[in-house]
N, C-alpha and C positions, 0 to 999 in steps of 0.2 A: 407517213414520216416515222422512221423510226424512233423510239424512245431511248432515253439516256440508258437506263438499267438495260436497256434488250442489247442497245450496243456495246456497254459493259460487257456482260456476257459471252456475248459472241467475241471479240476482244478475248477475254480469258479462254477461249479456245481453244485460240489460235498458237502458232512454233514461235512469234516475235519475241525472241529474248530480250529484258532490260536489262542494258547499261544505264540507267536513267536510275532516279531516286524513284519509288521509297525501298531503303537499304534490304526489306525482306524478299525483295526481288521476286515477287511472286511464286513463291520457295515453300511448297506444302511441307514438304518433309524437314527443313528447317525448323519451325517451330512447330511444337502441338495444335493441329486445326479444333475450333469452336466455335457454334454457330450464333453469331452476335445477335440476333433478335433474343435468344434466350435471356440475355444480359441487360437487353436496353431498356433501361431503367431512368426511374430520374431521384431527385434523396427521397427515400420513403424510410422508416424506422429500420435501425440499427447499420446505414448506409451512408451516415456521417454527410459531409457537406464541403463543398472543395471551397467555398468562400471563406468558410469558418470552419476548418478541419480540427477535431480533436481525436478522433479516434480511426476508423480504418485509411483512409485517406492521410492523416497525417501520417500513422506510420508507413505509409507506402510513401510518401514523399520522404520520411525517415533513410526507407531503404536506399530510394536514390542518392539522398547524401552519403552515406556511409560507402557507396555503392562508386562516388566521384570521389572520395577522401575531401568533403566541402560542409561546412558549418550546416547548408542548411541549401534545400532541393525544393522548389515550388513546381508544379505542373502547370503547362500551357495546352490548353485545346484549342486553342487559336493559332498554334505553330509558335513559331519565332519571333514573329510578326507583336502578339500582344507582350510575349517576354522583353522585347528590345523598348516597346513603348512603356511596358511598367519600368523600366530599366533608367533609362533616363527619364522620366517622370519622377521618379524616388529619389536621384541625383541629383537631380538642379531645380534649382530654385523659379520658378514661373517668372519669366524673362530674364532669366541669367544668364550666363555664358556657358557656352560648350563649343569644344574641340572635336571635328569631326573628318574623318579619313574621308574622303572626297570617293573611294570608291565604296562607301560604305551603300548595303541596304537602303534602299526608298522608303520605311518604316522609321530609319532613323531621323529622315529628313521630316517624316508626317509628325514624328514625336516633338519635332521641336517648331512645327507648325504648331500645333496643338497647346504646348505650352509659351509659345511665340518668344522664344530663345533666342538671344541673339549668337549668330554663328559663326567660328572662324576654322579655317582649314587646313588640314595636313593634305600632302600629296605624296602617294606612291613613286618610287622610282620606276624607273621602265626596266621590262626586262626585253630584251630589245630582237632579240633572236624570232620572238613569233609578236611584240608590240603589246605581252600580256604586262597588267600591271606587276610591279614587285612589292616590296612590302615598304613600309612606315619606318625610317630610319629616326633610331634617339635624339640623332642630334637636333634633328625637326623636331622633333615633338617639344625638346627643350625649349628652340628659340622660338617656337610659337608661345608656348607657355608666359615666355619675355613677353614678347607684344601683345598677349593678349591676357594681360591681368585682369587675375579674377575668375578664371574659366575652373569653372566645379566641377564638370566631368570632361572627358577623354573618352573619345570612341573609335575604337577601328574593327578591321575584320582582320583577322587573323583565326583559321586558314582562309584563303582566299577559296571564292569559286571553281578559281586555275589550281589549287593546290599550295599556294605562297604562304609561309609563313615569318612572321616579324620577329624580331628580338624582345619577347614580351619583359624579359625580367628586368630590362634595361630600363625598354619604356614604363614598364611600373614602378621602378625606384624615383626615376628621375618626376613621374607625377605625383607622390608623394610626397616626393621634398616640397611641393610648390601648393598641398593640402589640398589635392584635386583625388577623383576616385577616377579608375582605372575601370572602365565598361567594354568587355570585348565579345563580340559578333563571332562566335567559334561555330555557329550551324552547321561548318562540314565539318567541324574536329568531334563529333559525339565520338569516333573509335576511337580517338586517342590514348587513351586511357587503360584500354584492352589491348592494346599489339604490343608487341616488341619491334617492332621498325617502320613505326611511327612517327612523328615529333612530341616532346614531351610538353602536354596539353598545360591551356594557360590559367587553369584552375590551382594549378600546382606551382606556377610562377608569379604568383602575386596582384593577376588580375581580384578585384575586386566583386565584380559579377562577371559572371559567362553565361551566354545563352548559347543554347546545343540542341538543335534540331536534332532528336534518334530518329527522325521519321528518316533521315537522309542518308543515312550510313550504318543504320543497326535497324534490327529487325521489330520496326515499333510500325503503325501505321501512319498516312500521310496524315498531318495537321499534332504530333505530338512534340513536344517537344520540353523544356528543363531550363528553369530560371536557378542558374545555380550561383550561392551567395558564400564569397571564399572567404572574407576577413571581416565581417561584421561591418565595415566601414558604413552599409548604407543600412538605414531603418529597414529594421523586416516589418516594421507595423504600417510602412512608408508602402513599400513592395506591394505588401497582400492590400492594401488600396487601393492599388494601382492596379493590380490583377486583377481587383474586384467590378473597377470601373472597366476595364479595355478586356476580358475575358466574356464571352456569353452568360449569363445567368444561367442558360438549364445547358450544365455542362456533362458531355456524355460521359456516361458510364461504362459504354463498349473502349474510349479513347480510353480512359483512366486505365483500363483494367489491361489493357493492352501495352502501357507502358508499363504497370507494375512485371506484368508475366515476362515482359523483356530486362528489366533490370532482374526477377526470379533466375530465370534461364544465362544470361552471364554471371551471374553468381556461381549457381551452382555447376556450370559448363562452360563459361567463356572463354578457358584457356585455353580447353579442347578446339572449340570453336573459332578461335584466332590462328589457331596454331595450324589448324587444315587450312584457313584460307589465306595465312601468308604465306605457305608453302605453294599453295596455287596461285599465287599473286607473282611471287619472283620465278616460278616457272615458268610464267608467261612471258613478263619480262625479257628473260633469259633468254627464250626462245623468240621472240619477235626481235633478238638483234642479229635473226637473220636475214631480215628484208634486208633490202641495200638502197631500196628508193624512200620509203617509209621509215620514221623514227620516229620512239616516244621520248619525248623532250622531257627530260629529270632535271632541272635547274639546280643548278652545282649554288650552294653559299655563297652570295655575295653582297656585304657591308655595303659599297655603294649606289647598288638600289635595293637595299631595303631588304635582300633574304637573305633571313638568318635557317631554313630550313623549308623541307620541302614532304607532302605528304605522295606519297607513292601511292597509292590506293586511287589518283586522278592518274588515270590513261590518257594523258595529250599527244595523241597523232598528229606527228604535222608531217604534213603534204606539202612541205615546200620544195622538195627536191624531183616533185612531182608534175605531171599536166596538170591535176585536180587541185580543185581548192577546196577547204571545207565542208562547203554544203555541198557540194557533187557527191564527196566522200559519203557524208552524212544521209543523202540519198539512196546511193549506190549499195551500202550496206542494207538500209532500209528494206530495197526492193528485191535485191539480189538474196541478198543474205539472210533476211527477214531481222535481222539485229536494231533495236534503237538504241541510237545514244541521247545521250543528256545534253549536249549541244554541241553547233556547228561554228566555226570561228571561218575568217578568212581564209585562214591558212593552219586550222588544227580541228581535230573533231576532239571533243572529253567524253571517254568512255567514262563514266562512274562504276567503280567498284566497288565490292561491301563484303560484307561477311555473308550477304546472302547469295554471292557467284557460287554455280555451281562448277566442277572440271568441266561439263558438258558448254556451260556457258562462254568459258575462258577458252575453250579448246575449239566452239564456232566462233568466236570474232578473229585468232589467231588461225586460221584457216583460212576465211575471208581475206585474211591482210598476204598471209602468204601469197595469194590467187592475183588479188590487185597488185602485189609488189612484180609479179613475173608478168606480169602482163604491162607494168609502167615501161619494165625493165625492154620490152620488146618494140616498146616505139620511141626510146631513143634519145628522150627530149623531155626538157621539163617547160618550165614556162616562164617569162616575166614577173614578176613581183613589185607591185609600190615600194615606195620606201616608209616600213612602218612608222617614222620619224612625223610623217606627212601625215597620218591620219590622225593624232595627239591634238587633239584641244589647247589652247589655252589656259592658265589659270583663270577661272570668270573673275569677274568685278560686281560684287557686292553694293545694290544701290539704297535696295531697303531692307528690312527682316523681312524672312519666310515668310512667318502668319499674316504681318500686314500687306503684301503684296496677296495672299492668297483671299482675302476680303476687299482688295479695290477693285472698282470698276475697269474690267479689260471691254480691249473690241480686236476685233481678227485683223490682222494685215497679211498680205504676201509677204513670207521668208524675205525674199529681198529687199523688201523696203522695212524691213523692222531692226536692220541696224542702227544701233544707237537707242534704244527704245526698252523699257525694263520688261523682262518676262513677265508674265500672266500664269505661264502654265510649263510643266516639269517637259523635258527629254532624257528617255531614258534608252539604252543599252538592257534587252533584255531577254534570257536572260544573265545577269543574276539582277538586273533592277538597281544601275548605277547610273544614276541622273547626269547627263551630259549639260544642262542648264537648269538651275531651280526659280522654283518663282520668284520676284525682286532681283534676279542680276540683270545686268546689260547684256543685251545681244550684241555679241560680237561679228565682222566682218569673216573670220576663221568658224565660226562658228555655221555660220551659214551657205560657207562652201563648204563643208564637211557633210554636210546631214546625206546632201546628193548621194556625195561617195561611200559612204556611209551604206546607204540602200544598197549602189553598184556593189557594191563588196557583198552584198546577201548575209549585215549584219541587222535584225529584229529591233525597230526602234517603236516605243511604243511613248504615250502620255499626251503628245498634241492631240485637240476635241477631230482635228484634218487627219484623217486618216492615211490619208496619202504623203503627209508633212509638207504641204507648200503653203499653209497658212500658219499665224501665230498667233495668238491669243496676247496680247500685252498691256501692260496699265495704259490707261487711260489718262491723258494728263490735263492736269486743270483748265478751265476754260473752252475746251474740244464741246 
């Protein structure tokens, strides 16, 4: 049986270009290469201490602040994951209220497991052309705010997975007035900051905390990522507690140094570095609007569901005017072309961009597509389509808290007899890890014709113990 490192290896040998994260795109000449055993250390004298940073560590977490224009820059070697959990830990109060974007991270939904939060919901508009979410309109987040007095923090993602981005200055004012902190999920906006035709990042628009994956879209390694804290509003003594408990204790030394030498290098280059790869960004662009079957979907501004902006650097191929759906696409590339992407939708594949594409890279996938667009174009015909309207959930129905449903006693039923019954256990969409049912809501009737189609469509559903999904895990109720 082969070994993980051997299949690593061999893997790194191979022509498979990424479109996928992590943003260095396995890009030697991109950054300066260094051989990380040299480095793997753990605190020994004069190496400072990422729990209790005063000296080189703080100031490298210095430079990332200065480096976002943000009060103050914490490191995560846990990814995003431990930043979103110290995040809303440091904000609300252990059973308080939180406001939570329904398409948000599964980390957000663990955080408030965790601190057994009671929870209420915003809902993205739809963007209805490919059924991807859209973003978090003010006006919601207001009258949630009405009905749910008391809610100490606000959560959404902004950008989205798909590239969506919300009216953040809006929705920050408006939670503000109402004495709530603003916690926003930015893990694909880390470029923001560095383009010029980008959307203007939500550090700078009055979120409160941002958590930004670099592993995703800048040249840092997977698992790093930036608890960044923009207005003081939340304790930073709160924070680095929080970090303290939900981050590993022996935290690497090779991750740390890998993010400082990447906030080093857009320092002292990023302009240069931005500047080649938006240039090779909208050349591609440019040039791929000469398929005539194939189109990458740029969602134009639109207030009633929810975008206010859109990041260009997500490559959405849809293949709706196509025979292919998604994952054929997503395949077909793979095999053919030797390309991977970052994920396959029904009807769109997301190439991931970054600053670490090279022209060679952008000039094979826009080849590829040329090749498939003349070849769709040769048999004449595209295909049926559901009506993305049809595959949308329900709002669920809230029967208990998260944390308390996630310690009662469950027992498995068949999918179809578990309507009406409260969940046990998460559905999720993934990726990016957007829970389609949390633990304590009621299974609904809509809920359990979908999961089916859901599969047919060859969309990745993960969290049921049933790997197959025809079983349910759900409370148990008294007397049983």
């Amino acid at each position: 049986m082969i070994r993980l490192y051997e299949k690593l290896c061999d893997y790194g040998k191979q022509d498979i270009y990424p479109f996928h994260m992590p943003g260095h795109k396995r890009n030697p000449e991109l950054m300066s290469s260094w051989f990380p055993f040299q480095m793997d250390i753990t605190e020994i004298t004069d190496f400072d201490d990422l729990h209790d940073p005063a000296d080189i560590i703080l100031e490298a977490q210095n430079a990332a602040a200065r480096l976002y224009g943000v009060k103050e820059a914490f490191y995560s070697v846990n990814g995003s994951t431990a930043a979103i959990l110290s995040s809303v830990s440091a904000s609300v109060s252990k059973g308080g209220r939180i406001l939570i974007a329904r398409n948000c991270h599964r980390s957000v939904y663990n955080a408030a497991c965790i601190r057994n939060l009671e929870c209420g919901y915003l809902y993205p508009g739809i963007y209805e052309r490919c059924g991807i979410n859209g973003g978090i309109r003010p006006e919601d987040v207001k009258q949630a705010l009405r009905d749910f007095p008391g809610t100490e923090a606000v959560v959404i993602t902004s950008p989205t997975y798909d590239g969506i981005v919300s009216d953040i200055r809006s929705i920050a004012d408006i939670i503000h007035d109402y004495g709530a902190v603003l916690i926003v999920d930015a893990a694909h906006g880390a470029h923001f900051a560095f383009g010029s035709v980008f959307p203007e990042p939500a550090e700078k628009l009055g979120a409160d905390l941002v958590i930004t994956s670099i592993h995703k879209t800048l040249p840092s390694p997977t698992q790093t990522a930036l608890l960044l804290s923009c207005t003081g509003r939340v304790s930073r003594e709160k924070i680095r507690r929080f970090l303290s408990l939900y981050e590993t204790s022996s935290p690497s030394y090779v991750l740390m140094a890998a993010m400082d030498f990447c906030a080093a290098e857009i320092e002292r280059r990023g302009k240069e570095m931005f500047r080649c790869y938006e240039e090779r960004l909208l050349s591609f662009r440019k040039e791929f609007s000469k398929c005539r079957r194939f189109t990458l979907l740029e969602p134009r501004k639109d207030v009633s569901c929810g975008i206010w902006d859109f990041d260009r650097s997500k490559l959405l191929i849809s293949t709706e005017r196509t025979s292919l759906g998604g994952p054929e696409l997503h395949r077909i590339l793979h095999d053919r072309f030797r390309i991977e992407c970052e994920m396959a939708a029904p009807d769109y594949v997301l190439a991931l961009s970054s600053v670490g594409d090279t022209s060679e890279g952008f000039g094979r996938l826009l080849d590829a597509m040329l090749i498939l667009d003349m070849e769709e174009q040769k048999k004449g015909h595209g295909r049926s389509l559901p009506d993305k309207r049809n595959l949308l959930l329900p709002a669920p129905v809230t029967a208990m808290p998260v944390g308390d449903a996630e310690e009662a006693e469950t027992e498995e039923l068949l999918l179809s007899d578990s309507v009406g019954k409260i969940s046990g256990e998460y559905a999720f969409l993934y990726p990016p890890g957007i829970p389609l049912i949390v633990p304590g809501e009621t299974v609904q009737d809509e809920f359990v014709r979908l999961i089916p189609e859901y599969q047919r469509q060859g969309l990745n559903l993960k969290g049921f113990r049933d790997r197959e999904f025809k079983k349910i895990r759900v409370i148990k109720e008294a007397g049983e």
